[in-house]
Structure formats: structure tokens, C-alpha cells
C-alpha positions as CSV (number, residue, x, y, z in Angstrom):
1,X,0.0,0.0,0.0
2,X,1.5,3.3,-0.9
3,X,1.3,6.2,1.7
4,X,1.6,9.8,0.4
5,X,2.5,12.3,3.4
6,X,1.0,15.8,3.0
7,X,2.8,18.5,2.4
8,X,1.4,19.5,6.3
9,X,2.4,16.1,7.3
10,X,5.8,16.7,6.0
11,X,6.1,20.3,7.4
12,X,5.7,18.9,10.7
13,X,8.1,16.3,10.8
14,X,10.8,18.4,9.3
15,X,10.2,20.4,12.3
16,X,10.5,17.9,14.8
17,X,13.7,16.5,13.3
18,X,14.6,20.2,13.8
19,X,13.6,20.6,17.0
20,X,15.5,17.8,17.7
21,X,18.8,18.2,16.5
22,X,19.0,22.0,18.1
23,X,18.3,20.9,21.5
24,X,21.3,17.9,21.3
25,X,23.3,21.1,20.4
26,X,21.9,22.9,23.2
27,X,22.5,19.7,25.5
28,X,26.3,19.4,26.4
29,X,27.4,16.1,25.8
30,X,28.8,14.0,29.0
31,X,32.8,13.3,28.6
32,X,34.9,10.7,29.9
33,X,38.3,12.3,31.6
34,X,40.7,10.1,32.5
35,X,43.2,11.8,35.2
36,X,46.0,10.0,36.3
37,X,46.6,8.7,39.8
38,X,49.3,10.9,41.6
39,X,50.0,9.2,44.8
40,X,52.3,11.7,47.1
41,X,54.8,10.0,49.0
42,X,56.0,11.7,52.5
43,X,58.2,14.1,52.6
44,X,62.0,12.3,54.1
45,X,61.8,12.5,57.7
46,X,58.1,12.7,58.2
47,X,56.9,12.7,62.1
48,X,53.2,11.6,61.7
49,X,53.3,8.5,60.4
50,X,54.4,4.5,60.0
51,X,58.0,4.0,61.5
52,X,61.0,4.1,58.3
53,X,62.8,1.4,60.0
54,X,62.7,-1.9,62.2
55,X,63.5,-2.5,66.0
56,X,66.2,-4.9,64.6
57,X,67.9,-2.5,62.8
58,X,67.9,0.0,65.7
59,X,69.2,-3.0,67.8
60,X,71.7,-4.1,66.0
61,X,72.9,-0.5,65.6
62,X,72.9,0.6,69.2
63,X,74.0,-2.3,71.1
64,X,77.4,-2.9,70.4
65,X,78.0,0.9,70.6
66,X,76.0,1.5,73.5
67,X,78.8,2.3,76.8
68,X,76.1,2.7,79.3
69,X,73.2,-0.2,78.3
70,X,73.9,-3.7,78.0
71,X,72.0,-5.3,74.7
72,X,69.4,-6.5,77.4
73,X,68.9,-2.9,78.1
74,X,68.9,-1.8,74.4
75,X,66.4,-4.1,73.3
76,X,63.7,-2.9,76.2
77,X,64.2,0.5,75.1
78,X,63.9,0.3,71.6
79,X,61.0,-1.7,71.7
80,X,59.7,0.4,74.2
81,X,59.9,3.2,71.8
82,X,58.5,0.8,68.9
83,X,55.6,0.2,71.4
84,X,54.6,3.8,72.3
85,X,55.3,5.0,68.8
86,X,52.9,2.5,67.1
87,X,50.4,3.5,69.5
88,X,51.1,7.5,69.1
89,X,51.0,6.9,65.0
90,X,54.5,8.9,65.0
91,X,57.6,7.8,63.1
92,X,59.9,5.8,66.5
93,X,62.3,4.5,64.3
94,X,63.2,8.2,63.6
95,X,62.9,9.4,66.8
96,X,65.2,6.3,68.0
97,X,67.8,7.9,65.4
98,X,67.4,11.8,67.2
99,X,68.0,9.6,70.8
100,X,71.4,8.5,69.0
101,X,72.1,11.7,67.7
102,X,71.2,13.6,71.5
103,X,72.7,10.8,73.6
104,X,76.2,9.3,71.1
105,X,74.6,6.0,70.7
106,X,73.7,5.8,74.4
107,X,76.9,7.0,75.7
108,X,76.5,10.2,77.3
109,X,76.3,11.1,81.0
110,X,72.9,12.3,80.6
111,X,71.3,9.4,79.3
112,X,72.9,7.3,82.2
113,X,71.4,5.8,85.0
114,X,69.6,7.6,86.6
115,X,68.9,10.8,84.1
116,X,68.0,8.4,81.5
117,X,67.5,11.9,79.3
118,X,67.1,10.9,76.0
119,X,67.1,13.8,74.0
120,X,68.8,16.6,75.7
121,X,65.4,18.0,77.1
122,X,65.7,20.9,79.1
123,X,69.6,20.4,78.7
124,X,71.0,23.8,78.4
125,X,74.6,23.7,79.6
126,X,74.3,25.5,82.3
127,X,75.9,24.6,85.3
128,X,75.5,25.7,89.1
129,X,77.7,25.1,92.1
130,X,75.6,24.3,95.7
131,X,76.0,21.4,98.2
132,X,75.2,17.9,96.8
133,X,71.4,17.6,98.8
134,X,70.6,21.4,97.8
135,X,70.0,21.6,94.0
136,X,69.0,24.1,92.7
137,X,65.8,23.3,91.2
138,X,63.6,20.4,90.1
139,X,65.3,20.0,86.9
140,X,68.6,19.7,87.7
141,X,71.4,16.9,88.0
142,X,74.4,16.2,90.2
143,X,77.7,15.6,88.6
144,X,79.4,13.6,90.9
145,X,82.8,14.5,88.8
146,X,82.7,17.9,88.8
147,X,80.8,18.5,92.0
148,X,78.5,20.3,90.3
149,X,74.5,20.6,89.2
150,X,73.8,20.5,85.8
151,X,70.5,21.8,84.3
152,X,68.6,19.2,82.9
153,X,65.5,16.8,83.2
154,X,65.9,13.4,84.9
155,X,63.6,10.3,84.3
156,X,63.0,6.9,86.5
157,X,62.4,4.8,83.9
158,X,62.7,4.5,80.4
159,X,59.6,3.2,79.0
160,X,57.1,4.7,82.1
161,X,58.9,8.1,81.7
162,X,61.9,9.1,78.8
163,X,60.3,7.4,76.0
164,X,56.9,8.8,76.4
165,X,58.6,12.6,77.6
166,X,60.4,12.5,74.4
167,X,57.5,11.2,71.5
168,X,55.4,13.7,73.4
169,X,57.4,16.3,72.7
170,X,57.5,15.3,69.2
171,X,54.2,15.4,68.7
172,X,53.8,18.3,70.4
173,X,55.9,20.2,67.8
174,X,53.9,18.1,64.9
175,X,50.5,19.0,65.8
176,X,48.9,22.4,67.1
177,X,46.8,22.7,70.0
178,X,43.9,20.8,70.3
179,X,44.9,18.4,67.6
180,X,45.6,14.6,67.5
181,X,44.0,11.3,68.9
182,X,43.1,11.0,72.6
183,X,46.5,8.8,73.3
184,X,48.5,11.8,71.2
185,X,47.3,14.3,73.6
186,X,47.8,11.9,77.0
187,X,51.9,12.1,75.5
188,X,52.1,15.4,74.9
189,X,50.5,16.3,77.9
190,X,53.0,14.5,80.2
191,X,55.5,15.4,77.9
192,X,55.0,19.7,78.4
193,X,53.9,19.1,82.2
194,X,57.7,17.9,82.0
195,X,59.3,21.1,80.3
196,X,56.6,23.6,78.9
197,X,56.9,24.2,74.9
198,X,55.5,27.9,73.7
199,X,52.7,28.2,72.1
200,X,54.2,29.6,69.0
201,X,56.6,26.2,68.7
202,X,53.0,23.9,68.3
203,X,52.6,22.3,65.1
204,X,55.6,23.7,63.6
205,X,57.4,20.5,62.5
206,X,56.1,18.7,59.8
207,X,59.8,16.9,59.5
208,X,62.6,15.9,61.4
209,X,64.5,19.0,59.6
210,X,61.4,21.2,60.8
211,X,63.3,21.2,64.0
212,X,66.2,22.6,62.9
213,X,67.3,25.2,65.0
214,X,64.1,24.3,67.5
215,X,65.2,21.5,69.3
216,X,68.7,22.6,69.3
217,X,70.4,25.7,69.2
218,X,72.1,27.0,66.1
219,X,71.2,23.5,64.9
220,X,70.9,24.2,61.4
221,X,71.5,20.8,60.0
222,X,70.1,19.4,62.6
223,X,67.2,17.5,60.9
224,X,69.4,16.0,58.6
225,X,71.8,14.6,60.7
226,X,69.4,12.8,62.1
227,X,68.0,11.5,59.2
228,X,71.7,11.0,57.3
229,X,71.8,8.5,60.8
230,X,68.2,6.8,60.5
231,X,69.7,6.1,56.9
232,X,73.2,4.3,58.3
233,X,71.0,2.4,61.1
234,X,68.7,0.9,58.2
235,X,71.2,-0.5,56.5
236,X,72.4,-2.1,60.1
237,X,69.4,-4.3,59.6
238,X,70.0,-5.5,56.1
């Protein structure tokens, strides 16, 4: 059967094809971009974050250099630190290489019994002369050699009292007031009712070179020295 359309017919339909096409112009069409996946790695010497080493390494680095710690010793207080770090989501391994740096490997006087200081806190050099049972303050030291006080905090124990004074203080430069997971704030608490940090020194360290200049005084390679070790005491546990 053969249709004929009318011219009306055919008018319409035009239109409609018309009508059509200008509103897929008018429609923008839906595109595919494909972006590449950029994944960041940390910046060297990172605070916040997995440790960059083992407890084996830092072991097998410390105890045959250690003057004042048997290997016993060496291994409770690196795991001690591996422990609380873990816990505090901070980098130990790194902050077990800033205890090297501070204390020679565990050789100093004031990580000895019975300072156990591990990081030169509140350590200023100064040194006061007054009778043996009369010191000065509450942060302060007798030197039995020199018959003298030195200025300095002093710790019971390692793992109940250095370890956590020290990550505290860590995190207490990493993060700014306020911030962090309950267990971060319990550290940093104990670790600034031991020695106060300003206000203006809170959340200023990203990294370990962050410090420089902070924890120690010129200190400007300070940060890297530490990490230059954290890099030698890796390669003690390959």
C-alpha cells in the first residue's frame, strides 16, 4: 500500500527533526576524563606517620655501641619506643635515630642511670655550684665528677617516663593545639607538664629537619643529621 504524506504532514516532521537536533546542540554532551593517579609520598623525615625502620635495625645499631646499656637494656628500650610509637601513630624508628644523635649512641652522661635523658630535654649547659642535697631546682642533676649541678631533666624509667617525655614532645611540635587522637594528647600532655613548649613552637614540625634550630640551638642541620643516621642504622638491619 503506498502512503503519500502531505505537504502539512511533511512540514511537521521536518520540524520535529529540527527541533531535535537543536536541542542535542543545546545539551552538552557528557565526557569521559581520565586523570592519572598521583599518589604523594611523604616528605623524608616525616613525624606523623608508619616508622621508616625496624626494631632490629635500631638494635643491632645501638648495642654494640651503647657504653652505658647492656644489649638487654637496648632491646627494652627500643621496643619500648616501637611500642609507644605505634600507638602514638608517629615515626619511633626516627625518633630512636634523634636519641642516638642527642645521647652518642647511648653513651652520654645524661642518658645514664639515673637521668635516663634521651634527647637533651631541658639540657641547656648551664651549670651551678651548691651542696650535693641542695640543688637548685627540680630540673637539675648532680655531677658527681665535677661536683656540680647540671640543668637538665631526669627520668625513672625509660619506658614509664623518657620514652613517652620524648615522643610527646614530638608530637607536640607536629601537631597544634587541640589536635591529634586522645593517646596523642595523653603524651604530649606529660611530655610539656615535664618542660613547657610555647605556644608559637606547636605544630611547627612537619619533619625531622622542621626542627632545625628548634630542638637545638644554632642547629641548622640538625634535621638532617638525624635522618643522614636513620639512613646508616637501616642498612644495620639489612
Amino acid at each position: 500500500m503506498n502512503y503519500r504524506l502531505s505537504r502539512r504532514s511533511l512540514l511537521t516532521l521536518g520540524m520535529v527533526a529540527l527541533s531535535q537536533t537543536i536541542a542535542r546542540a543545546q545539551t552538552p554532551e557528557t565526557q569521559q576524563i581520565y586523570v592519572p593517579m598521583i599518589i604523594r609520598s611523604p616528605l623524608p623525615g616525616t613525624l606523623l606517620g608508619p616508622p621508616s625502620g625496624t626494631a632490629e635495625a635500631a638494635i643491632a645499631w645501638l648495642a654494640p655501641r651503647s657504653t652505658a646499656y647492656v644489649p638487654y637494656d637496648v632491646g627494652v628500650i627500643v621496643n619500648g619506643y616501637a611500642e609507644i610509637g605505634q600507638a602514638a601513630e608517629i615515626d619511633w624508628f626516627l625518633a630512636i635515630a634523634q636519641c642516638a644523635h642527642e645521647t652518642g649512641h647511648l653513651t652520654s652522661w645524661w642518658c645514664q642511670r639515673p637521668r635516663r635523658n634521651p634527647a637533651g630535654i631541658g639540657v641547656t649547659g648551664e651549670i651551678r655550684e651548691a651542696p650535693p642535697d641542695q640543688p637548685p631546682g627540680p630540673d637539675w642533676a648532680w655531677d658527681e665528677s665535677i661536683q656540680r649541678w647540671r640543668a637538665g631533666l631526669s627520668f625513672a624509667s625509660w619506658v614509664g617516663e623518657s620514652i613517652p617525655a620524648h615522643l610527646g614532645r614530638l608530637l607536640a611540635y607536629a601537631l597544634p593545639p587541640g589536635a591529634g587522637t586522645p593517646y596523642q594528647q595523653q603524651l604530649i600532655d606529660y611530655a610539656l607538664w615535664r618542660r613547657p613548649l610555647p605556644d608559637h613552637l606547636r605544630g611547627v614540625a612537619v619533619t625531622i629537619t622542621d626542627l632545625n634550630g628548634r630542638w637545638a640551638v644554632p642547629g641548622t642541620e640538625y634535621g638532617q643529621r638525624i635522618l643522614a643516621l636513620a639512613e646508616r642504622m637501616r642498612s644495620e638491619g639489612y
